[in-house]
C-alpha positions as CSV (number, residue, x, y, z in Angstrom):
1,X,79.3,-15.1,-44.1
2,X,81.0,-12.8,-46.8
3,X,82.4,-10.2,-46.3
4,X,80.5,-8.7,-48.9
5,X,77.0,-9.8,-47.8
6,X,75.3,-8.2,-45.3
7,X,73.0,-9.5,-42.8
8,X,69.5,-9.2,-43.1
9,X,68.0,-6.2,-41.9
10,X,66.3,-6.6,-38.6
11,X,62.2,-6.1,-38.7
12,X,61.2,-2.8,-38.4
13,X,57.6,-1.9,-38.0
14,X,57.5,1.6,-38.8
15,X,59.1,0.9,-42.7
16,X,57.6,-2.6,-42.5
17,X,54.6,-3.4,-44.6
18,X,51.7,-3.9,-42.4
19,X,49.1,-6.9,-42.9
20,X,47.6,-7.4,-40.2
21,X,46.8,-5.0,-37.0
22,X,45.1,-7.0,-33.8
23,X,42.8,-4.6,-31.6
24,X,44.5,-1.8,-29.6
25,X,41.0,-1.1,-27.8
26,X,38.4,-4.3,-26.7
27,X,34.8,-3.4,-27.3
28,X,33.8,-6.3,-24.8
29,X,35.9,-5.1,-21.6
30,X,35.7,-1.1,-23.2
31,X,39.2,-0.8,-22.3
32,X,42.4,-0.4,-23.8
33,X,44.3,-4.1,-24.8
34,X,47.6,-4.7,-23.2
35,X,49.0,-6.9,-26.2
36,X,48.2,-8.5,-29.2
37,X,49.9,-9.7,-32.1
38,X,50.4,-8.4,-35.8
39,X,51.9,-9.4,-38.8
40,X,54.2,-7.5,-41.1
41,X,56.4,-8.5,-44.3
42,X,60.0,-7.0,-45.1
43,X,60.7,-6.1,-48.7
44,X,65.1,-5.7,-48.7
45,X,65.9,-5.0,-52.8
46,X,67.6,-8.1,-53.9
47,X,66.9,-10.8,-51.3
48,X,63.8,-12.6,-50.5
49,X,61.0,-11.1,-48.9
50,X,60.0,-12.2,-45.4
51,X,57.2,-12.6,-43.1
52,X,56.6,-11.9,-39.4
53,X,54.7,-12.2,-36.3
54,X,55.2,-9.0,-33.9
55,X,54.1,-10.0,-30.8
56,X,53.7,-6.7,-28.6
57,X,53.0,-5.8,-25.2
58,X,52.5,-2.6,-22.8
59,X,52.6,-4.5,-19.9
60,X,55.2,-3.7,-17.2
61,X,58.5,-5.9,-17.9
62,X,57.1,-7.3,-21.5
63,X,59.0,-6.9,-24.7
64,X,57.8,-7.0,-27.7
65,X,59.5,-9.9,-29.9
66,X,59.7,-10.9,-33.2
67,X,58.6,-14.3,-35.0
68,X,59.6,-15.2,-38.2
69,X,56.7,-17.5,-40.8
70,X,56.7,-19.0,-44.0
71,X,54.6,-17.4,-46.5
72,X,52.1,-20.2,-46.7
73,X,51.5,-19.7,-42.9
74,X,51.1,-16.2,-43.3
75,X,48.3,-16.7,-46.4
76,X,46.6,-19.6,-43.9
77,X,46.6,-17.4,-41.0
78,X,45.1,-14.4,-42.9
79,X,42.9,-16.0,-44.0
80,X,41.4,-17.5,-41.2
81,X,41.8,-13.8,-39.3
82,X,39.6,-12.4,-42.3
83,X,36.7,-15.2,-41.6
84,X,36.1,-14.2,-38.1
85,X,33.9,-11.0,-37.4
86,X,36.0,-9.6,-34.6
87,X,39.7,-9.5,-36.5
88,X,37.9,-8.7,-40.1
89,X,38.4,-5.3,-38.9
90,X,42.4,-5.5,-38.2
91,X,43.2,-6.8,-42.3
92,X,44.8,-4.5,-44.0
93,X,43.3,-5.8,-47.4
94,X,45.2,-2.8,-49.7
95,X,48.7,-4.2,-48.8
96,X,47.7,-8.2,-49.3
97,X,46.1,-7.0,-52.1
98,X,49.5,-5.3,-53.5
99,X,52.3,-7.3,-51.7
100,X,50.6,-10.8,-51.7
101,X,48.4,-11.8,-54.6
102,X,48.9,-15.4,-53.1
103,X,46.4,-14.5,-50.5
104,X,44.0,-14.7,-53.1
105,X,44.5,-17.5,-55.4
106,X,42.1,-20.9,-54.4
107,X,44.4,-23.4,-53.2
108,X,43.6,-26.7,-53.4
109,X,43.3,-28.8,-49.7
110,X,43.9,-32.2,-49.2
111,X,42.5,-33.8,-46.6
112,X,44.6,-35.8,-43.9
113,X,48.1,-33.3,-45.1
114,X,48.1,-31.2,-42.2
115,X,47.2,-28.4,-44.3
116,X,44.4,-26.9,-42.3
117,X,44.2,-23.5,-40.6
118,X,44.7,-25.3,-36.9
119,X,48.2,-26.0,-37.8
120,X,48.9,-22.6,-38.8
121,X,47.8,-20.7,-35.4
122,X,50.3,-22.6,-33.4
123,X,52.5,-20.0,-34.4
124,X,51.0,-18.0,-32.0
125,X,51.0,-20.4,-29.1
126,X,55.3,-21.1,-30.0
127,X,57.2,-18.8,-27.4
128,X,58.9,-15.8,-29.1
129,X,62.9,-16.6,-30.7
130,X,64.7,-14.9,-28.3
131,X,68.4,-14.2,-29.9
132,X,70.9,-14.7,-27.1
133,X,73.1,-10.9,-26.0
């Protein structure tokens, strides 16, 4: 790398822009939930904005880790979060509204591409990057 390029700034979810919050309290079990997964974008002036997954826990000896998506995959999962009544409530409509107008626009599907909404959730079943120390 350069010297005069930085790396990329790591995620950071209190400055991050927030899109999607999952459920920090169940109202089926009426108890607090132990982990979940949202999904934030980084704006860094003058490179390219980026999308990703935070997987978090509060269980003993879980960390919470960090999973980076395309934007297509972030549009695809949002949008099948904001068709189902129990994560409707976790969008954060205001800041896809502001920080990704793609969310909105009617994308053509083509059947037999791949390009379905299944596809998109196996991000959440891939195990976290884990960057070696």
């Amino acid at each position: 790398m350069p010297p005069s390029q930085k790396p990329d700034p790591r995620p950071d979810p209190a400055t991050d822009i927030l899109l999607f919050r999952s459920a920090r309290f169940s109202s089926y079990t009426f108890s607090e939930v132990k982990s979940g997964t949202d999904i934030y974008m980084k704006i860094t002036p003058g490179r390219t904005v980026k999308f990703y997954l935070l997987h978090w826990s509060e269980r003993p000896g879980e960390m919470n880790e960090c999973t980076a998506i395309p934007e297509d995959c972030t549009i695809r999962i949002l949008r099948a979060l904001a068709a189902t009544p129990v994560t409707l409530p976790g969008m954060e409509f205001k800041n896809i509204y502001r920080y990704l107008p793609g969310y909105y626009l009617d994308e053509p599907r083509v059947p037999g591409t791949g390009d379905d909404e299944k596809n998109s959730f196996e991000y959440f079943r891939k195990p976290p990057e884990v960057q070696a120390r």
